[in-house]
C-alpha positions in Angstrom: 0.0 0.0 0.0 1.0 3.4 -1.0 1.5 6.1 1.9 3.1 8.7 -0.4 -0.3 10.7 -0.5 -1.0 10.6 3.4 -0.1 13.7 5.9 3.2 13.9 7.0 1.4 14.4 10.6 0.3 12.4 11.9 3.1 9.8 11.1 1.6 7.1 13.5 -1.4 6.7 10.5 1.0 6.0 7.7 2.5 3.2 10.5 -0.8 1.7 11.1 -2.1 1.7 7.3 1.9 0.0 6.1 1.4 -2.6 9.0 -2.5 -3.2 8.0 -1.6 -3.5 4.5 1.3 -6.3 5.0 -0.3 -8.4 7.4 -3.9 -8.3 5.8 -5.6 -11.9 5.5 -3.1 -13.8 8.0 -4.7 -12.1 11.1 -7.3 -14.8 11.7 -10.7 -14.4 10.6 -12.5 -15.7 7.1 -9.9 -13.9 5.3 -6.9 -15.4 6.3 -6.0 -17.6 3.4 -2.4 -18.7 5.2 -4.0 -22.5 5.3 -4.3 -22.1 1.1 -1.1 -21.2 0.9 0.5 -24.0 2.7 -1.7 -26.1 1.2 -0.7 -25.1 -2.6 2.7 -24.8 -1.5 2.3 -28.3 -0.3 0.8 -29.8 -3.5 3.3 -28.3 -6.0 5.8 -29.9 -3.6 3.9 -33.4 -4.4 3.4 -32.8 -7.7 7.5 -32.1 -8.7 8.2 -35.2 -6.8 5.9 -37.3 -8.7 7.7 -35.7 -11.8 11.3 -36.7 -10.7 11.8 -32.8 -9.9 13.4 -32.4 -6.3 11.3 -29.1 -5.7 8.7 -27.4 -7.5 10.8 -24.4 -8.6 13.1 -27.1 -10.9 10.0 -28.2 -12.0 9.0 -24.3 -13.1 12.6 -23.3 -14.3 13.2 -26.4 -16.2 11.5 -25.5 -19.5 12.6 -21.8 -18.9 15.8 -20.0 -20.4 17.3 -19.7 -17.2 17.4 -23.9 -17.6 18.0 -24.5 -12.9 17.4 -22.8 -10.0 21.1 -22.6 -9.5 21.5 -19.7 -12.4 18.3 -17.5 -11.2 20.1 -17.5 -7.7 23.7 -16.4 -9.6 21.6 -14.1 -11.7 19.5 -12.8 -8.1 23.4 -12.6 -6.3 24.8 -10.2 -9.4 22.0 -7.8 -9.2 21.7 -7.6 -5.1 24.3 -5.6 -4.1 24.4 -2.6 -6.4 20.4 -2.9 -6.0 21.2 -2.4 -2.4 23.3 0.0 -2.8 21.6 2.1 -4.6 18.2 1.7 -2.2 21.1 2.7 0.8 21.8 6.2 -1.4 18.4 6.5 -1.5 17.9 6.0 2.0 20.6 8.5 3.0 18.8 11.3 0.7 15.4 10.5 2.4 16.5 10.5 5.6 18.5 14.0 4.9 15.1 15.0 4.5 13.5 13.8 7.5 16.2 16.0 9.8 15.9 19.0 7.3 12.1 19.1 8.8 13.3 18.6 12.1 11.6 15.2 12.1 13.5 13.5 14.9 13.4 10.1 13.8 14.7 7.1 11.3 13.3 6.1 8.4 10.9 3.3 8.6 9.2 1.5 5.4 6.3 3.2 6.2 8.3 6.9 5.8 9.6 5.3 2.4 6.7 6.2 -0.3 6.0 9.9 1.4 9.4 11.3 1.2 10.6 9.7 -1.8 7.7 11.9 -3.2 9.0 14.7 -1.6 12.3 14.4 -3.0 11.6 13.2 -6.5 9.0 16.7 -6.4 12.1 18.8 -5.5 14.6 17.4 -8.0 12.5 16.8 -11.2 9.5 18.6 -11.0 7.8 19.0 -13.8 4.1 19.1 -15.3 3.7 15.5 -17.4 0.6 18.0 -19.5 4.0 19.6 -21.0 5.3 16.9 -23.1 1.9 15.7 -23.9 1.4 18.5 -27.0 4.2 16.4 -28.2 3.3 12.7 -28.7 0.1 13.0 -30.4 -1.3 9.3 -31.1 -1.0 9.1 -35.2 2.5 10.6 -35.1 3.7 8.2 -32.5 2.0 5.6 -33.7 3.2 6.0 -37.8 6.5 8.4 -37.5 7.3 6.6 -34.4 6.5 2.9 -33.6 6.0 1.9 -37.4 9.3 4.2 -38.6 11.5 2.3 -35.9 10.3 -0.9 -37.5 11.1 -0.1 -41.1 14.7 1.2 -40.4 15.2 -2.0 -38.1 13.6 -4.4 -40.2 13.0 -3.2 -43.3 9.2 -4.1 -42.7 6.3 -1.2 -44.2 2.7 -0.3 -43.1 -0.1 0.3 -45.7 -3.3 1.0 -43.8 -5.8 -1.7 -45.8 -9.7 0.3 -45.1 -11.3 -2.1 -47.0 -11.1 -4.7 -44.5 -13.9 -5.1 -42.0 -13.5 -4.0 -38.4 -14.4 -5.1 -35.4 -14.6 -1.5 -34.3 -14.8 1.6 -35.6 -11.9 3.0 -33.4 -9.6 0.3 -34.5 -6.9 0.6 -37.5 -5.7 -2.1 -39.4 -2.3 -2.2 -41.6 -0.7 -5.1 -43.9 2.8 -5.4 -42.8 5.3 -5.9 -46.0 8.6 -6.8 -47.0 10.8 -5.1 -48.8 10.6 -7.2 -51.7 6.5 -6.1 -51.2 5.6 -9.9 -49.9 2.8 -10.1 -46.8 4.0 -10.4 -43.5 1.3 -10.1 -41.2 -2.1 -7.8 -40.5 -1.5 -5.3 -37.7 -4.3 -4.2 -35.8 -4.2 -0.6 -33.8 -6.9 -0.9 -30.8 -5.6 1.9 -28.4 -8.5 4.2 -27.3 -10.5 2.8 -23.9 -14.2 2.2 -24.7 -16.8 0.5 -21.7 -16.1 -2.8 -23.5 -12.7 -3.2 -23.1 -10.7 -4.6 -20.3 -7.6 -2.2 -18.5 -4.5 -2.0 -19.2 -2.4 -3.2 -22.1 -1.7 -6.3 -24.6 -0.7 -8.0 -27.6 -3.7 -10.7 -29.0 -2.8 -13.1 -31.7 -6.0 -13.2 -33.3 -4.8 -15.7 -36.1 -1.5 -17.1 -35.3 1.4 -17.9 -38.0 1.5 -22.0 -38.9 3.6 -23.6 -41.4 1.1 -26.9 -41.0 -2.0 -25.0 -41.3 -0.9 -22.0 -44.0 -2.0 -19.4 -41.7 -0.5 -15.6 -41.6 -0.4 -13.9 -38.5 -3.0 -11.3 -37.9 -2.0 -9.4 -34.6 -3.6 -6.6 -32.3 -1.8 -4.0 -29.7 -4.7 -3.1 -27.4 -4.3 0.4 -24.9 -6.5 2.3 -23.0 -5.9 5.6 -24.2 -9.0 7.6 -23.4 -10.6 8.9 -26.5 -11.0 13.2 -26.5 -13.8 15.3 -27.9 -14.2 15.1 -31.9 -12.1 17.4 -33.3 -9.4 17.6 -30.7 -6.1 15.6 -31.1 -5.5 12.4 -29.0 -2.5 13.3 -26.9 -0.5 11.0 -25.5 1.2 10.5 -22.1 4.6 9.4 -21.9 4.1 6.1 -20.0 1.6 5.4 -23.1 3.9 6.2 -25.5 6.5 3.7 -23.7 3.8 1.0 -23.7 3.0 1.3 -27.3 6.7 0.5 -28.0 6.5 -2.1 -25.8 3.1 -3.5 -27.1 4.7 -3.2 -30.5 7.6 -5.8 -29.7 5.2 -8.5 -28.7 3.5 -7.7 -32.1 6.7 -8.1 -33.9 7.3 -11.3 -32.1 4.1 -12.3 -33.6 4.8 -11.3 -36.9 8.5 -12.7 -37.5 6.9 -16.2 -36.3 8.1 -18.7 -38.9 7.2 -22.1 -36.8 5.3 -25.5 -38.2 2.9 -25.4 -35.5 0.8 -22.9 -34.1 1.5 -24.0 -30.7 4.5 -22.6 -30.7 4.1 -19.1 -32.8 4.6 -15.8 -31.7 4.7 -15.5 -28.0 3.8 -19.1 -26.8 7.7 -19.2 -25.7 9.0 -19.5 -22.3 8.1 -17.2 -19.7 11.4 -15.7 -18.8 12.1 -15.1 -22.7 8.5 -13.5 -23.8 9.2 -10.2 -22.6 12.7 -9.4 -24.0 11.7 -8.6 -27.3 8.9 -5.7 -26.0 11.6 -4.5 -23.7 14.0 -4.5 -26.3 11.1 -2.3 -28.0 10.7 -0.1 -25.8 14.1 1.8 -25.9 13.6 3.1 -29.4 10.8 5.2 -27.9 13.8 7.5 -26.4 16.0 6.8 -29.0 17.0 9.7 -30.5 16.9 9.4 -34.0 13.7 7.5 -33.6 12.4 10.2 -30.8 13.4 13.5 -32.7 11.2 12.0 -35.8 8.0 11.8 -34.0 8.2 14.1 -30.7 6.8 17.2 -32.4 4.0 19.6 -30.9 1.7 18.7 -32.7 0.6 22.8 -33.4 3.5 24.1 -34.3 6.0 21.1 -35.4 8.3 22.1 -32.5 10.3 19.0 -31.5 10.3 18.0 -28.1 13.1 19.8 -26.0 16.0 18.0 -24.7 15.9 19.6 -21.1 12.8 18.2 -20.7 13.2 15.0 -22.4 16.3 14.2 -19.2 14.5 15.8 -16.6 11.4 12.7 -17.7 14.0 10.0 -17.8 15.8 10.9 -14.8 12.6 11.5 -13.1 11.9 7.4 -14.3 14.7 6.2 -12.9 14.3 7.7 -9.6 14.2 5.0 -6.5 15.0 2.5 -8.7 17.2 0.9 -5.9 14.2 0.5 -3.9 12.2 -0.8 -6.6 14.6 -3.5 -7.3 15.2 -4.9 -3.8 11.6 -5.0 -3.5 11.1 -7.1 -6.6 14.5 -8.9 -5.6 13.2 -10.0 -2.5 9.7 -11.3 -3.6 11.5 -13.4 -6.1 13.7 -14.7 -3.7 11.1 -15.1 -1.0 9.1 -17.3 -4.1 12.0 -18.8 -4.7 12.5 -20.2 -1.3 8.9 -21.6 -0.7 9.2 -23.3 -3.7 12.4 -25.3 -3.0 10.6 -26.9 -0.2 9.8 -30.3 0.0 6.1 -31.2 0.5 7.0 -31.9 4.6 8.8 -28.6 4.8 5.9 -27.0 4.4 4.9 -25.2 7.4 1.4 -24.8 9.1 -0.7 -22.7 8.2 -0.3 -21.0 12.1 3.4 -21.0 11.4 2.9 -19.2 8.2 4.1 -15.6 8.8 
């Protein structure tokens, strides 16, 4: 749970809504679901032994890239101690703050979310309506995400309106080769509409199959909310990110060139399916990419580099944090799932 929003005074409600939040349904009660979790814990255990596994994270890992639980840990010990590091920095600078204020006190996790606020506030301030003018949707979308594809790939994007739609807000394009040969339909579904679920994804309506003949036909799907008729859509910059990233699952559809369809696109292993849309994403702040489709969309002004660093600083802020967090879930999953089916602990003993 986030405290970033709550009063700095007083500090005793930010303690009681951070302890709440991490000890919710293990308290006792109808909620507590501590018995489910040994009990799945307990069944996966069972279920890798049966498969000749000796835990259930070797059973999990095995058909990943990472191949053992032996190289995630290597991996997990590489990235700890700058991560902690950095979250130590980090520390330091929020706790600089605390005694600025005259707060007489150390930082606690529950201090974490409201002064990291305050600090990112002081050092990169800025209004996220500025650069907005500046990623409007088409632009991004055709001298942006499609233009990075064609100088990578050499892949172009002919808008096909004769093809029926499944809505009147979406866009469809044939994807060509070079030599003009099909590659794949693209379909563009980014405004929100009741309908639609949130967030953001990549659907393989028809998937690409050597056995069956098939082509790929693919579909990014956003929420972007849809403005008044006659205004331009303006994106934010986490949506602009997130149609690069949505882009490299599509592209991941569209270079499939398997036998069977059980295997196309992004039916790959887990820790593998999200490099190529992370990959993706950097060409959104690469600068030749960037500088040919960050332009007010008024005046053809091109987005301005002081602005431009303060955003990506201001995205890389607290990153130390971030990463032990995630660092330490993985490793927490990690260790529950090495245990054997009587290492399982009670539910009672569950913490």
């Amino acid at each position: 749970m986030s405290t970033s929003s709550l009063p700095a005074r007083p500090r005793a409600l930010r303690q009681r809504l951070f302890e709440t939040s991490i000890n919710r349904n293990s308290r006792g009660g109808e909620f507590d679901n501590r018995e489910v979790i040994a009990k799945i814990a307990k069944v996966r255990a069972e279920r890798a032994a049966l498969l000749g596994y000796a835990h259930h994270a070797a059973l999990q890992i095995d058909e990943q890239t990472a191949g053992s639980v032996e190289n995630v840990l290597r991996l997990m010990a590489q990235l700890a101690p700058p991560a902690v590091a950095n979250a130590r920095k980090e520390a330091a600078d929020l706790q600089a703050v605390i005694d600025a204020e005259g707060g007489g006190f150390q930082l606690q996790p529950w201090d974490w979310d409201y002064y990291s606020e305050k600090v990112r506030a002081a050092r990169y301030a800025f209004d996220a309506a500025q650069v907005r003018p500046y990623f409007e949707m088409n632009r991004v979308l055709e001298d942006g995400v499609f233009y990075a594809a064609t100088q990578l790939f050499g892949i172009t994007f002919h808008e096909r309106t004769d093809l029926p739609k499944y809505h009147d807000d979406t866009r469809i394009f044939e994807v060509r080769n070079e030599d003009g040969s099909p590659v794949a339909l693209f379909i563009v579904d980014w405004y929100a509409r009741p309908s639609k679920r949130g967030g953001a994804w990549a659907n393989a309506y028809v998937s690409q199959s050597g056995l069956l003949g098939t082509m790929p036909v693919i579909a990014n799907h956003l929420n972007v909310p849809k403005p008044p008729a006659g205004e331009p859509t303006l994106l934010t910059n986490d949506e602009v990110v997130t149609a690069f990233h949505e882009f490299g699952h599509a592209l991941h559809g569209m270079f499939s060139q398997v036998q069977y369809p059980r295997f196309a696109g992004t039916a790959v292993a887990r820790d593998f399916v999200e490099f190529p849309s992370q990959v993706n994403e950097m060409w959104a702040t690469w600068p030749a990419v960037l500088s040919h489709f960050a332009k007010h969309y008024q005046t053809g002004e091109r987005l301005p580099a002081a602005l431009l660093e303060k955003i990506q600083a201001a995205a890389k802020f607290n990153e130390g944090y971030r990463t032990t967090e995630y660092l330490a879930a993985t490793l927490l999953d990690l260790t529950w799932h090495q245990l054997k089916a009587d290492e399982v602990p009670a539910a009672d003993q569950v913490l």
